[in-house]
Each structure stands twice: as structure tokens, then as C-alpha cells.
N, C-alpha and C positions, 0 to 999 in steps of 0.2 A: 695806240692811244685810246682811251676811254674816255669821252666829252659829258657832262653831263649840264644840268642847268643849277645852281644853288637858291634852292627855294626861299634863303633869308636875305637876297637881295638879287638876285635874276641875271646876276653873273656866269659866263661858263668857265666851269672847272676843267682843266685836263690832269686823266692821272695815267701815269705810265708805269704799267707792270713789267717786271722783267720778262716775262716768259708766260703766254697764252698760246695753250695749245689745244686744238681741235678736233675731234677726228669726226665731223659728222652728227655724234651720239650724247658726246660726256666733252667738256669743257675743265681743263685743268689749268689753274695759275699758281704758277711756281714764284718767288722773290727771295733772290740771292743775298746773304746777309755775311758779311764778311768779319763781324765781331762777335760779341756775346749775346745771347740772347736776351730780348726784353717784350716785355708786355706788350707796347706800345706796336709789335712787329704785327702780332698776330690780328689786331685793331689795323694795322695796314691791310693785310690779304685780306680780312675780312669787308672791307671797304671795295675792295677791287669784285670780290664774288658779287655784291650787292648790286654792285653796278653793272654784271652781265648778268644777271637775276633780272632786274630793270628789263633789259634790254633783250627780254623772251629768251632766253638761252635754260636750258634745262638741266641736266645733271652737271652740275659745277662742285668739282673738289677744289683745294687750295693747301699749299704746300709752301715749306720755310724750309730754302736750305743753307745752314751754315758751312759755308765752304772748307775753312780751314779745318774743322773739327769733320767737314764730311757727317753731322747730322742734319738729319731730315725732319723735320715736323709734319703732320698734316693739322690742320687749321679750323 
């Protein structure tokens, strides 16, 4: 889970990526999308990078995959 603060009323948000993985060096989030692709998805990963960007993390990819079709985005 990714906590953060919302700066337009000082609420905290939580957002849950499907899939954050680590290894030390590079930071990868993956989100598993079970329908057709849309705009709105890539605006999701991108929100999730942002927020381990925030949160000192360094080399961060981001990745969409659509399961049924078995494609991959990166983001």
C-alpha cells in the first residue's frame, strides 16, 4: 500500500498497486488490467511511479498488463 497526504484537503490517500517489485537498484510496478485498454490506465501507473518517486526511490519502470490478450505496456 502507498499512503500519501492530499495536499487539497490533508486527507490520506491509500493506493494499492498490484505488483511492486524490488530488487535493491530499479523499482518496477506492474497493474494487471483484465479488459481493454484505456487511457485512464496508463494515468493510474503513472500515479503509482509518482508516488515512489516521492518516496526516494530511484530507477522506477511501470508496466500494464493485459492479461487476457497477454499484452504488456510499459508506461
Amino acid at each position: 500500500t502507498i499512503l500519501f497526504v492530499n495536499p487539497d484537503d490533508g486527507s490520506v490517500v491509500e493506493r494499492r498497486p498490484d505488483r511492486v517489485m524490488y530488487d535493491g537498484r530499479q523499482m518496477v510496478v506492474v497493474d494487471f488490467k483484465f479488459g481493454s485498454p484505456k487511457d485512464g490506465h496508463k494515468d493510474q501507473v503513472r500515479s503509482y511511479m509518482k508516488r515512489l518517486d516521492e518516496m526516494g526511490y530511484p530507477d522506477i519502470k511501470g508496466y500494464l498488463w493485459y492479461v487476457f490478450s497477454n499484452q504488456i505496456e510499459e508506461v
